[in-house]
Residue frames as qw, qx, qy, qz and C-alpha x, y, z in Angstrom:
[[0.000, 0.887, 0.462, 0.000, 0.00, 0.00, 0.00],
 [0.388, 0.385, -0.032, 0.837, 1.22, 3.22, -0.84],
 [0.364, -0.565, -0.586, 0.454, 1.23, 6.07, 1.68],
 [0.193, 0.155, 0.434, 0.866, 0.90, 8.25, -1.19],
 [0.243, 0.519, 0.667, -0.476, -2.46, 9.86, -0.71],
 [0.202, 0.545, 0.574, 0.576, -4.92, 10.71, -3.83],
 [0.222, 0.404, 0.262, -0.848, -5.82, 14.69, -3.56],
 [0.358, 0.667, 0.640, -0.131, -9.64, 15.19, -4.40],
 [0.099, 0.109, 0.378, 0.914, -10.13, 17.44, -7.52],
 [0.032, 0.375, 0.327, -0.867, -12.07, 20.05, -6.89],
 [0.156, 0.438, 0.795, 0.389, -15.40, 20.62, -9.18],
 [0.278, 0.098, -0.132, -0.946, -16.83, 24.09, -10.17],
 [0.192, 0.367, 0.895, 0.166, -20.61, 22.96, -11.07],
 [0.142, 0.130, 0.040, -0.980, -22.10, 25.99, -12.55],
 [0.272, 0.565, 0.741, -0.240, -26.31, 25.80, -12.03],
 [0.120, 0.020, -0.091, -0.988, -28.51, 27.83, -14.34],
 [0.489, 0.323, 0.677, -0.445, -31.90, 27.93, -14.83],
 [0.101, -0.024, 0.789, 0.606, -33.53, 27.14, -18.21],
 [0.476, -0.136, 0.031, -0.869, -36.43, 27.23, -19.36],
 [0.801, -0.077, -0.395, -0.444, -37.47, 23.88, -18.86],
 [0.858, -0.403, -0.238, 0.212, -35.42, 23.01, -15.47],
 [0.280, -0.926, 0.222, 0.121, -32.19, 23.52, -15.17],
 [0.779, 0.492, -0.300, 0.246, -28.33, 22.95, -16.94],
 [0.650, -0.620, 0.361, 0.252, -25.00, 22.07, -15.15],
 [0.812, 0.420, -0.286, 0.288, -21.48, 22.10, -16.33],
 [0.782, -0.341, 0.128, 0.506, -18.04, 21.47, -14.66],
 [0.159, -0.920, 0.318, 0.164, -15.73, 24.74, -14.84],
 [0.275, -0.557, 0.764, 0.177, -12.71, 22.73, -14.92],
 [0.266, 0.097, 0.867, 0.409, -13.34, 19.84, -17.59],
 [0.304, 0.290, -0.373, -0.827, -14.84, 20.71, -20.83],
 [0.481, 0.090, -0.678, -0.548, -17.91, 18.76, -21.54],
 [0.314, -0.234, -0.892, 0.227, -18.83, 17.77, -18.66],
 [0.315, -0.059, -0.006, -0.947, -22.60, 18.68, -18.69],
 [0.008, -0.374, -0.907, -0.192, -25.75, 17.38, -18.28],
 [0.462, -0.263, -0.245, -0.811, -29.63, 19.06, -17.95],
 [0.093, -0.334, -0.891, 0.293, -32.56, 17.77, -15.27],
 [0.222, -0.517, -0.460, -0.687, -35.89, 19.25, -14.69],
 [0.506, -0.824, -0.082, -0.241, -35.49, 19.98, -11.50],
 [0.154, -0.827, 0.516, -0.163, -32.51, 20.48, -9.13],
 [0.682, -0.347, 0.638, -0.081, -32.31, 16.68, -7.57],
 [0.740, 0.582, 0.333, -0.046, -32.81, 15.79, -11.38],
 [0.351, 0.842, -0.387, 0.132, -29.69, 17.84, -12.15],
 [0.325, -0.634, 0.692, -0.118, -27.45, 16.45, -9.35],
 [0.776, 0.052, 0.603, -0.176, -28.44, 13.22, -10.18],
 [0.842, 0.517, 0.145, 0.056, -27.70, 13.36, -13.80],
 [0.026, -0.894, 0.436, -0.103, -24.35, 15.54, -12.85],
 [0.580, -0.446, 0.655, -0.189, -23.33, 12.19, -10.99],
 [0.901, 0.266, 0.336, 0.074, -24.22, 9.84, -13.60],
 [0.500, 0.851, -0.091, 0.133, -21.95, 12.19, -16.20],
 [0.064, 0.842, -0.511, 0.160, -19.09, 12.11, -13.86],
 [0.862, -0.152, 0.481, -0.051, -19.08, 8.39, -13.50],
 [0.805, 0.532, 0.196, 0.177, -19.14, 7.87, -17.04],
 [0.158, 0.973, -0.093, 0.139, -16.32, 10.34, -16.69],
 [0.375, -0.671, 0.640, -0.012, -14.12, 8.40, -14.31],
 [0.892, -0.131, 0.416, 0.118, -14.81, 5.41, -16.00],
 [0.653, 0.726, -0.121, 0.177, -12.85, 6.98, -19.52],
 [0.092, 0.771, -0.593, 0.212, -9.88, 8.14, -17.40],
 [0.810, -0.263, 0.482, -0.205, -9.92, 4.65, -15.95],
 [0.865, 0.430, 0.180, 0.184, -9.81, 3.26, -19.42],
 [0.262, 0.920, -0.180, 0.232, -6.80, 5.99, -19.71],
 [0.705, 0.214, -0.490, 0.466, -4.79, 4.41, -17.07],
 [0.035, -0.479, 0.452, -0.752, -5.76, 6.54, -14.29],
 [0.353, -0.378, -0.841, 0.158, -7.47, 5.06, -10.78],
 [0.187, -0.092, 0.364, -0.908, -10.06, 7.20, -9.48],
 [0.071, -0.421, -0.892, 0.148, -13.09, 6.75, -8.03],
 [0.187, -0.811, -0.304, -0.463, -16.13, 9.43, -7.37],
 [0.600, -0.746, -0.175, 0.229, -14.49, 10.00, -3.93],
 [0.561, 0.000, 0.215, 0.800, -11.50, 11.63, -5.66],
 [0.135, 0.429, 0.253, 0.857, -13.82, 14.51, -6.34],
 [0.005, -0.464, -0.467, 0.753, -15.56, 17.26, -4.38],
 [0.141, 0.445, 0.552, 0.690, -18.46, 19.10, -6.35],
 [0.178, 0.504, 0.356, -0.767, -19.67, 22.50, -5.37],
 [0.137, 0.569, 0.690, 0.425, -22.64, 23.08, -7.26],
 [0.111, -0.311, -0.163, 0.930, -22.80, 27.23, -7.54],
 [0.235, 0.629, 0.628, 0.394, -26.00, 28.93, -8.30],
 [0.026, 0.242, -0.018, 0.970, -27.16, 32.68, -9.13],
 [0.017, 0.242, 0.597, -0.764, -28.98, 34.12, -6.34],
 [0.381, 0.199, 0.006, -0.903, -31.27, 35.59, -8.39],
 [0.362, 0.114, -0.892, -0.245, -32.01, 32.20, -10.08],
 [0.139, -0.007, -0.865, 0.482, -32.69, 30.57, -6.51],
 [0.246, 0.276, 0.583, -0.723, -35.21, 33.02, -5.78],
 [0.593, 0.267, -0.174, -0.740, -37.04, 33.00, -8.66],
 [0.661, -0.075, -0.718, -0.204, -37.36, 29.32, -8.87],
 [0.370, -0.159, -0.776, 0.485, -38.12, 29.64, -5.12],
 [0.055, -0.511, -0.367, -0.775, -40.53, 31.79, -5.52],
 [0.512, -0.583, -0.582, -0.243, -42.19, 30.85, -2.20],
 [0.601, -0.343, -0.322, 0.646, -39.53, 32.13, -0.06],
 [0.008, -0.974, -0.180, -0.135, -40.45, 35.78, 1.15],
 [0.513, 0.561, -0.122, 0.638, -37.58, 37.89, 0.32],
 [0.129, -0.758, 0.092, -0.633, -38.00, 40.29, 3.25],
 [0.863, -0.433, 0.131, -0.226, -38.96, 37.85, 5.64],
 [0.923, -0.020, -0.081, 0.375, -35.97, 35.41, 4.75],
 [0.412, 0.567, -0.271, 0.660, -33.33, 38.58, 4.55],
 [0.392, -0.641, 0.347, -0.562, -34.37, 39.70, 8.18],
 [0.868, -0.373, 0.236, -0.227, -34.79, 36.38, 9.98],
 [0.952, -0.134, 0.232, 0.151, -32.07, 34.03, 8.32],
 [0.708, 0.343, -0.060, 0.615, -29.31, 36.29, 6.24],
 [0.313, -0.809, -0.228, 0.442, -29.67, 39.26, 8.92],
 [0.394, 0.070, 0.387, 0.831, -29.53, 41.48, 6.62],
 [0.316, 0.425, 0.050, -0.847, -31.33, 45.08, 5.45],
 [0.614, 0.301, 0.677, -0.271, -34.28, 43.71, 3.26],
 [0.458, 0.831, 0.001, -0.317, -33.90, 46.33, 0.50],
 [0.153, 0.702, -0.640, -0.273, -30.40, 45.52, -0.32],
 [0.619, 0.106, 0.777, 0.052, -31.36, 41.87, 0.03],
 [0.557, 0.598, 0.476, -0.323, -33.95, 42.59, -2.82],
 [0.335, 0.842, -0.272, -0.324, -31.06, 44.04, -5.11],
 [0.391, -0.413, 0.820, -0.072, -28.97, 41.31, -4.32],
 [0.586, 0.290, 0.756, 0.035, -31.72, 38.63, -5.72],
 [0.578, 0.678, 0.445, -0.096, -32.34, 41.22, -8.84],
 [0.797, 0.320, 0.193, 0.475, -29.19, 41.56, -9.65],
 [0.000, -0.954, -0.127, -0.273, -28.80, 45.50, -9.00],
 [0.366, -0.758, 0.527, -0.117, -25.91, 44.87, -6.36],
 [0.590, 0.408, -0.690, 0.092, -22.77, 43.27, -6.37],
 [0.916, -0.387, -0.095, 0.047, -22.57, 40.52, -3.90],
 [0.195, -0.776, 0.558, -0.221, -19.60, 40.39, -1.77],
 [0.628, 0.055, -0.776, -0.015, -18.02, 36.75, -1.06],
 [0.009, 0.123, 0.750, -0.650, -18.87, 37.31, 3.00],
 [0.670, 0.187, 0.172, -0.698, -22.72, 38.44, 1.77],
 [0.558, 0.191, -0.732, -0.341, -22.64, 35.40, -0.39],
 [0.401, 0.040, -0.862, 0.306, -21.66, 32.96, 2.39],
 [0.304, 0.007, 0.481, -0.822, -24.16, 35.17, 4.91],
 [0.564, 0.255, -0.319, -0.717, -26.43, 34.50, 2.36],
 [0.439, 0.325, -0.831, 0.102, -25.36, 30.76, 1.86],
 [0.024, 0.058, -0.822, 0.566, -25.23, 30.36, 5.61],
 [0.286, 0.090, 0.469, -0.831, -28.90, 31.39, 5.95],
 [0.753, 0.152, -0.306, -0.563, -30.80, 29.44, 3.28],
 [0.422, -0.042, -0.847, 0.319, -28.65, 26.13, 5.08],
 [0.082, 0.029, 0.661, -0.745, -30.29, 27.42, 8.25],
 [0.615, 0.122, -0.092, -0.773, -33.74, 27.71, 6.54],
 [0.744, 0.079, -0.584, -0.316, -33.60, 24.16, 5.09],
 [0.212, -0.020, -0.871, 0.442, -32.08, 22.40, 8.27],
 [0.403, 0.227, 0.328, -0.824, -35.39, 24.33, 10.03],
 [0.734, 0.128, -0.165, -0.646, -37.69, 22.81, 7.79],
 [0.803, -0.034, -0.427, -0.415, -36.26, 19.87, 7.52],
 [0.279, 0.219, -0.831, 0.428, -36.09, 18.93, 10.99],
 [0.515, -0.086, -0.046, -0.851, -39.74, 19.16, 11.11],
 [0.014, -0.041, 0.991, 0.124, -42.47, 16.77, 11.73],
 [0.368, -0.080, -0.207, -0.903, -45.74, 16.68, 10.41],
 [0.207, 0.142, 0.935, -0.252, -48.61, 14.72, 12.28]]
């Protein structure tokens, strides 16, 4: 056994929306894309594409595995909310990105640049939203 360790290769996954779902590609390798009609539909078809992906560099002579890669999947804010349509803007900027509502509102419509610490505020506070929901139970 070698005591080499494999570093993970990082994965850009840029999200957009479409009109008929949504489209993914990998930053860092050309062609690696796929399409889904809904988000879990994208990741899911992202995964199948980057199988088929290790299994070519396999055939190439390299050993990797899916665990050799990390995949952030980045989307545009403004995207989010509009295909989240249900999530009040005002309400979510005060209670979960503590943030001034108006500049939230430019933020999701594109009017303001985003900062990488408002991103991650941002970020941080839709994670808090979803943990909060789901850690629900409904009787």
């Amino acid at each position: 056994l070698s005591n080499k360790k494999m570093k993970r290769k990082e994965l850009t996954v840029i999200v957009e929306k479409t009109a008929t779902g949504f489209s993914a590609y990998a930053k860092e390798i050309d062609g690696l894309a796929t399409v889904g009609s809904s988000l879990s539909e994208l990741k899911e078809n992202f995964n199948e594409v980057l199988q088929y992906h290790i299994e070519y560099l396999n055939e190439q002579g390299e050993a990797l595995t899916k665990e050799n890669f990390t995949i952030n999947y980045v989307v545009d804010l403004e995207q989010i909310f509009d295909y989240f349509n249900v999530i009040n803007k005002s309400a979510f900027a005060e209670h979960y990105a503590g943030m001034n509502q108006s500049l939230f509102r430019q933020y999701t419509k594109g009017l303001a640049s985003l900062s990488g610490d408002k991103m991650a505020q941002i970020s941080k506070g839709l994670h808090k939203l979803a943990d909060e929901i789901s850690d629900l139970t409904f009787a």
